[in-house]
N, CA, C and O of each residue as an XYZ file, in Angstrom:
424
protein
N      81.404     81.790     92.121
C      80.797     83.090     92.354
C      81.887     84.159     92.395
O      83.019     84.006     92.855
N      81.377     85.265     91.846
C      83.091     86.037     91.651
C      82.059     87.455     92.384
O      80.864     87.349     92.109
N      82.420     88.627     93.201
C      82.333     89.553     93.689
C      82.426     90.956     92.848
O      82.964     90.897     91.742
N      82.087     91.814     93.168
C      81.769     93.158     92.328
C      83.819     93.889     92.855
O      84.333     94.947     92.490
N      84.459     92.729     93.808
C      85.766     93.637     94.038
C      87.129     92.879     93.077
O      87.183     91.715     92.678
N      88.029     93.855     92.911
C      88.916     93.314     92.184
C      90.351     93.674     93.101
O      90.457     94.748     93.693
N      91.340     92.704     93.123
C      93.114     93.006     93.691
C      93.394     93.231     92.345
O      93.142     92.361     91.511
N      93.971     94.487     91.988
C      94.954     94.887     91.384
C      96.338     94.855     91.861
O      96.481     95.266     93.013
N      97.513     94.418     91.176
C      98.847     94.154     91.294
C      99.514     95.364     90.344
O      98.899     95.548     89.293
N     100.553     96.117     90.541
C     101.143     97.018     90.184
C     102.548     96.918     90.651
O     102.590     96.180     91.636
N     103.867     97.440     90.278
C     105.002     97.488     90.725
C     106.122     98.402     90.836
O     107.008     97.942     90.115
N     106.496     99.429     91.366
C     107.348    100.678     91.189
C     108.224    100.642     91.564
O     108.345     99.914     92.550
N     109.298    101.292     91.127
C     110.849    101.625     91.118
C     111.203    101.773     92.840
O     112.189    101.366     93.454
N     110.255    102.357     93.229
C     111.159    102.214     94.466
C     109.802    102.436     95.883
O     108.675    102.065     95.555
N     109.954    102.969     97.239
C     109.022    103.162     98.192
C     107.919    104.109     97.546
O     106.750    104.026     97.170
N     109.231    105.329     97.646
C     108.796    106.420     97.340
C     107.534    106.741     96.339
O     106.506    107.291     96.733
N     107.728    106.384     95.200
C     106.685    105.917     93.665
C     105.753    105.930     94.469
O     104.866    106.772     94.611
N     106.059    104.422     95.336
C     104.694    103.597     95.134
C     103.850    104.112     96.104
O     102.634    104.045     95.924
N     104.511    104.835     97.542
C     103.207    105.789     98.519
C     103.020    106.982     97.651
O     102.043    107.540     98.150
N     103.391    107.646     96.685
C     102.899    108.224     96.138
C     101.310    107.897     95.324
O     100.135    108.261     95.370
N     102.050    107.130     94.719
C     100.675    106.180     93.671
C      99.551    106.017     94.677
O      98.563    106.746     94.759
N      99.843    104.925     95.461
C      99.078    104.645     96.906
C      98.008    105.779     97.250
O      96.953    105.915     96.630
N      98.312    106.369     98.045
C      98.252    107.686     98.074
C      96.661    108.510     97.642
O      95.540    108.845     98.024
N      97.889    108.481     96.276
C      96.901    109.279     95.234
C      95.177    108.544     94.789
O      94.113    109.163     94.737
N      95.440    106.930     94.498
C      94.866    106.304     94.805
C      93.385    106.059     95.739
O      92.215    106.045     95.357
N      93.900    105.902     96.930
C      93.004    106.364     98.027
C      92.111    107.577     98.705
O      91.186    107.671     99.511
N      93.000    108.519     97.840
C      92.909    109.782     98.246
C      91.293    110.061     97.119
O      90.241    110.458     97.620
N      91.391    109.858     96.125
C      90.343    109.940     94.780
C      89.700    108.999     94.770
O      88.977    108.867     93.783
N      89.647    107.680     96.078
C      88.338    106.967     95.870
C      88.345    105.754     94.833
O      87.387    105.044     94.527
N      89.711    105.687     94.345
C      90.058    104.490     93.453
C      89.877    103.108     93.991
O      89.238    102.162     93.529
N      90.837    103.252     95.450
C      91.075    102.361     96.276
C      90.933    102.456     97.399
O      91.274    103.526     97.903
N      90.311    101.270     98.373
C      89.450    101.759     99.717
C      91.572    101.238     99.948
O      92.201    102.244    100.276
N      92.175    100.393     99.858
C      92.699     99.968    101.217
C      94.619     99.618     99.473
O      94.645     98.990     98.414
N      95.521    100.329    100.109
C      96.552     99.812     99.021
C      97.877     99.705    100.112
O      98.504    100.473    100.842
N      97.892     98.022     99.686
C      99.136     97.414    100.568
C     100.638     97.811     99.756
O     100.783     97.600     98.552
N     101.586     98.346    100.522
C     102.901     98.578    100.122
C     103.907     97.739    100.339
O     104.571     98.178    101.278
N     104.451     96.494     99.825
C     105.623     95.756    100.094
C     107.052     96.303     99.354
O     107.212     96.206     98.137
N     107.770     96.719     99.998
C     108.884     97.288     99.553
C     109.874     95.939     99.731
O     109.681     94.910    100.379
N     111.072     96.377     98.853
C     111.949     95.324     98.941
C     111.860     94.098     98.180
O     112.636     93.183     98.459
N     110.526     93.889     96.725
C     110.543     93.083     96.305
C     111.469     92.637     95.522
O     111.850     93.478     94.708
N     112.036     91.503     95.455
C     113.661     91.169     94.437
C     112.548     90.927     92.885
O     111.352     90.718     93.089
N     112.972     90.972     91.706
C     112.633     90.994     90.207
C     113.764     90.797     89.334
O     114.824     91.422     89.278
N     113.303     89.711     88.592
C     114.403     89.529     87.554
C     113.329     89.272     86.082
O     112.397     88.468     86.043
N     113.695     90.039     85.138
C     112.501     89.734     84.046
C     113.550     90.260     82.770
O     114.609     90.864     82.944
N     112.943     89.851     81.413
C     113.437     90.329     80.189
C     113.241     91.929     80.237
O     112.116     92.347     80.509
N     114.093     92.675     80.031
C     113.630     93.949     79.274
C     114.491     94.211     77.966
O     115.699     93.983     78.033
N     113.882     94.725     76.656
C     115.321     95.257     75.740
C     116.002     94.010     75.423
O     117.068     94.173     74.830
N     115.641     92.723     75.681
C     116.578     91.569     74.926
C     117.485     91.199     76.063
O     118.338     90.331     75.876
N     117.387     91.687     77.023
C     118.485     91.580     78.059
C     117.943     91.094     79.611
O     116.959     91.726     79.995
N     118.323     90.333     80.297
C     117.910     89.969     81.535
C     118.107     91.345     82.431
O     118.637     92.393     82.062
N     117.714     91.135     83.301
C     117.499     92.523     83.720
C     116.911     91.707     85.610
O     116.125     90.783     85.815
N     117.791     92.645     86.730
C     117.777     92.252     88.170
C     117.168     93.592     88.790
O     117.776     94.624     88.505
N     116.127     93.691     89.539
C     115.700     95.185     90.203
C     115.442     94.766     91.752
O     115.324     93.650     92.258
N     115.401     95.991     92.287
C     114.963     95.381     93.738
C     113.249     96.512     93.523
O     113.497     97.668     93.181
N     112.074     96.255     93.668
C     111.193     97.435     93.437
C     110.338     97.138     94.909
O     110.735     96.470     95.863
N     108.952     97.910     94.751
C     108.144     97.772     95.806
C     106.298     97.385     95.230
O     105.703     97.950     94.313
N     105.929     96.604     95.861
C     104.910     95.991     94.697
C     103.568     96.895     95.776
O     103.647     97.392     96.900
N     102.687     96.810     95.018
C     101.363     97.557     95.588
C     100.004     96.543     95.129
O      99.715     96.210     93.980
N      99.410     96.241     96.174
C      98.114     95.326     96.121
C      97.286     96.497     96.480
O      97.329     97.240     97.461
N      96.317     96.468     95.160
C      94.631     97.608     95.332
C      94.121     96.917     95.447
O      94.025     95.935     94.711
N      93.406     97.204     96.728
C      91.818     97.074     96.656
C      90.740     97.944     96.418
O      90.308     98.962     96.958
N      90.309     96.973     95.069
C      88.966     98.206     94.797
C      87.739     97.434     94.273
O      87.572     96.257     94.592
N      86.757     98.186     93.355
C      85.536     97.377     92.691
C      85.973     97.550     91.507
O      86.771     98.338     91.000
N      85.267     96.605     91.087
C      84.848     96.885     89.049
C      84.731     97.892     88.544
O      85.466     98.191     87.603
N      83.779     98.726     89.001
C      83.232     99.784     88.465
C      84.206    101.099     88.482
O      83.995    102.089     87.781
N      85.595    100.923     89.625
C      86.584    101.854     89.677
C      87.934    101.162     88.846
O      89.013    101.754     88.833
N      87.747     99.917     88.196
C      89.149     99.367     87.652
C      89.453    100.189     86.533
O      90.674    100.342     86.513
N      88.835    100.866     85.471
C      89.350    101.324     84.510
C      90.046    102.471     84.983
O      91.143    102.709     84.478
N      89.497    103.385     86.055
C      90.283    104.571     86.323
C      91.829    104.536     86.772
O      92.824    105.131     86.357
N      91.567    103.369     88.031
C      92.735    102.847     88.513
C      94.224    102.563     87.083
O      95.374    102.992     87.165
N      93.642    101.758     85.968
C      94.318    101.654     84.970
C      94.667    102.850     84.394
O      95.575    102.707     83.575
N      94.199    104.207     84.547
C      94.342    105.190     83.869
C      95.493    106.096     84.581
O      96.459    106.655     84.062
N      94.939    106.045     86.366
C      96.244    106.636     86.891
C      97.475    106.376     87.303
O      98.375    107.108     87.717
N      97.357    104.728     87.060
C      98.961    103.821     87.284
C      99.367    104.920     86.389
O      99.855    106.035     86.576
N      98.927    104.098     85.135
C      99.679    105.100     83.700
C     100.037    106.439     83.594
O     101.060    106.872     83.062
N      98.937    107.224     84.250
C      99.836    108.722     84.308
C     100.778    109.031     85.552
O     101.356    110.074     85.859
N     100.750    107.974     86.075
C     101.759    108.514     87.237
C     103.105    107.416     87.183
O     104.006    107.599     88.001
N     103.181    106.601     86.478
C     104.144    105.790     86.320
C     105.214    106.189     85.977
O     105.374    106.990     85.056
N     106.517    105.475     86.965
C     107.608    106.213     85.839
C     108.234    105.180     84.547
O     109.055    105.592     83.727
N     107.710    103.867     84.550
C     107.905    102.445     83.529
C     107.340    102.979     82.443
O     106.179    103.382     82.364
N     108.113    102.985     81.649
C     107.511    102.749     80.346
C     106.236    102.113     80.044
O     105.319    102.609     79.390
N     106.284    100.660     80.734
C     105.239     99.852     80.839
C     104.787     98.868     82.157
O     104.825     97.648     82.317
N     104.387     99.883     82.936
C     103.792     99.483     84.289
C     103.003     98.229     84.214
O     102.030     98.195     83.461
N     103.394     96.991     85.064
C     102.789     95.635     85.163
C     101.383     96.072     85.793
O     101.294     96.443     86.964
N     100.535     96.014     85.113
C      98.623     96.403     86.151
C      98.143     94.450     85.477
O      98.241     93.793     84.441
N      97.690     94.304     86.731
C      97.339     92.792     86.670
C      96.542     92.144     87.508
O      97.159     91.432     88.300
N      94.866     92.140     87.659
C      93.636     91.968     87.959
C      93.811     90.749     88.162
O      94.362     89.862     87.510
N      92.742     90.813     90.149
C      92.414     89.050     90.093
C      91.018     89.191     90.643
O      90.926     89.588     91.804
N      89.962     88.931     89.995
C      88.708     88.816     90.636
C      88.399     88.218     91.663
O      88.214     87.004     91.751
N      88.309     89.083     92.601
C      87.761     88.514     94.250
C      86.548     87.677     94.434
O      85.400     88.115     94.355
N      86.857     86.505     94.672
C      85.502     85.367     94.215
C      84.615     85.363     95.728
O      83.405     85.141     95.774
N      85.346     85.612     96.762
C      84.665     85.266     98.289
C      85.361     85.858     98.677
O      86.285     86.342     98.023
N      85.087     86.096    100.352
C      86.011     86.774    101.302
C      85.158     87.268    102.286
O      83.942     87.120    102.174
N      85.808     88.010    103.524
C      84.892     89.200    104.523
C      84.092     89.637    104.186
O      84.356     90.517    103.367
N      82.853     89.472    104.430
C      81.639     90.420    104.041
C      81.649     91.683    104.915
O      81.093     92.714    104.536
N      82.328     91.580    106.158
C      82.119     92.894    106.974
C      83.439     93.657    105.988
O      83.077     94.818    105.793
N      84.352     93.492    105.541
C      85.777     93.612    104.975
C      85.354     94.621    103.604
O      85.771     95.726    103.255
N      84.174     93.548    102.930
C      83.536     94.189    101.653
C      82.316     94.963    101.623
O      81.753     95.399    100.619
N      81.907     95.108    103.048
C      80.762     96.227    103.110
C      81.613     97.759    103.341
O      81.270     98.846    102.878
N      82.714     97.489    104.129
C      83.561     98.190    104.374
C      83.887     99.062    103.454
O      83.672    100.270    103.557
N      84.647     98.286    102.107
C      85.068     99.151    100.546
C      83.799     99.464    100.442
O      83.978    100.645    100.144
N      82.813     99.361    100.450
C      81.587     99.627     99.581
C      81.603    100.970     99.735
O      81.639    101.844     98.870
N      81.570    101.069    101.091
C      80.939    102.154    101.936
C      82.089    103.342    101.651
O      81.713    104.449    101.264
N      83.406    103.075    101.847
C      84.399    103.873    101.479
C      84.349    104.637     99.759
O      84.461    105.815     99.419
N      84.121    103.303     98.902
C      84.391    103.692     97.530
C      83.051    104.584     96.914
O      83.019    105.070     95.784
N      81.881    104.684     98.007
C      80.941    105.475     97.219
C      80.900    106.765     97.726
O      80.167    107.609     97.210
């Protein structure tokens, strides 16, 4: 059984970015609730070249029906070339937790 909510995963250059993004986010109803972990270590290909960052990762919570927007304002507010956005369908969980977003996101 999969739920009408989705965790979006995102990742920014630094705090700053990402309470911005955050933020903005919440502020427009994208996202009832966006967790900030700063300090994440990253090592990935970029350009042919290994590549070491320290960034700050951001978990959204939102619904379906707000994921495309969410995808729209990573992108205009990103400073990556190519911002990691990476969906996991919420199958179960808190029902008081998810009446909660409901109520927020409408």
């Amino acid at each position: 059984m999969t739920t009408q909510f989705k965790l979006i995963f995102t990742i920014c250059k630094d705090e700053d970015e990402a309470r911005i993004l955050a933020r903005a986010l919440v502020e427009q109803k994208l996202a009832a609730c966006v967790n900030i972990l700063p300090n994440v270590g990253s090592i990935y290909m970029w350009e042919g070249e290994v590549a070491e960052a320290t960034e700050t990762k951001l978990l959204i919570k939102t619904k379906s029906d707000k994921m495309n927007d969410v995808f729209v304002t990573i992108k205009a507010m990103h400073s990556y070339e190519v911002p990691e956005i990476q969906v996991i369908d919420v199958a179960t969980g808190n029902l008081a937790y998810f009446n909660w977003m409901d109520e927020v996101l409408n």
